[in-house]
N, C-alpha and C positions, 0 to 999 in steps of 0.2 A: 306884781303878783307874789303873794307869799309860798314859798318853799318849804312846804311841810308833807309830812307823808299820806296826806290822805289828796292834795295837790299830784304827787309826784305817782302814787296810784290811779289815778283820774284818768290823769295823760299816757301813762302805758299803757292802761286797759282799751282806750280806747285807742292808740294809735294801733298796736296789734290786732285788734278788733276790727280796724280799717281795714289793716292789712291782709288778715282771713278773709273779709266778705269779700273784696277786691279782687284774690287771688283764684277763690272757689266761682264767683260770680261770673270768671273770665272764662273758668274753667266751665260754667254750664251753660255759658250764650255762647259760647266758641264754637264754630262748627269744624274745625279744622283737631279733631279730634289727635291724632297722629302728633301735631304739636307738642302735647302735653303728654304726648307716653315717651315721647325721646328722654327725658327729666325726669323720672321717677321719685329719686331720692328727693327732687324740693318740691312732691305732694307729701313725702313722708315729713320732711321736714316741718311744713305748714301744718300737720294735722297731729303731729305729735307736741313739739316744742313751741309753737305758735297758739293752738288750740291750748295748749297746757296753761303757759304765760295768761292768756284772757279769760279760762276761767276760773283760777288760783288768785288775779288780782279784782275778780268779779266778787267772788269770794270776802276776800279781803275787806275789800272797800265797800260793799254795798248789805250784803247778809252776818257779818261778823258785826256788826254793831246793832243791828235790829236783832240777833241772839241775845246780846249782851243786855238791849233793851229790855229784852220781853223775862229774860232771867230775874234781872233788877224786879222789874213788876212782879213777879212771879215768887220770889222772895220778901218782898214787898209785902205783899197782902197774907202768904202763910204767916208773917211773923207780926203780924199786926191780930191777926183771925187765934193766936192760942191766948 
């Protein structure tokens, strides 16, 4: 597998992205409520720094080049149209 950064975004986005549904998922089929308030700090941790991470490389890797695309098009056609 090639090593390049849109690879190397791929796999963050989604391994964190694992690791949010997983964590929150546990947290909302769990009936053992009390579990999950002894820990506070790694809900904050998951929903700040985790949440952040997945949607910063979502960003990145998936909407940052369909911008880029639709600009190109979009410059494209004004400069062709004068």
């Amino acid at each position: 597998m090639a090593r390049n950064w849109n690879t190397i975004l791929r796999w963050v986005h989604l391994i964190f992205g694992f690791c949010f549904t997983i964590y929150f998922g546990a947290i909302t089929f769990s009936n053992d409520i009390d579990f999950w308030d002894d820990s506070p700090w790694v809900t904050m941790a998951m929903g700040t720094v985790v949440l952040g991470i997945v949607f910063w490389t979502g960003i990145i890797k998936w909407q940052l080049p369909r911008i880029k695309k639709w600009n190109r098009k979009r410059n494209k056609s004004n400069s062709s149209s004068e």
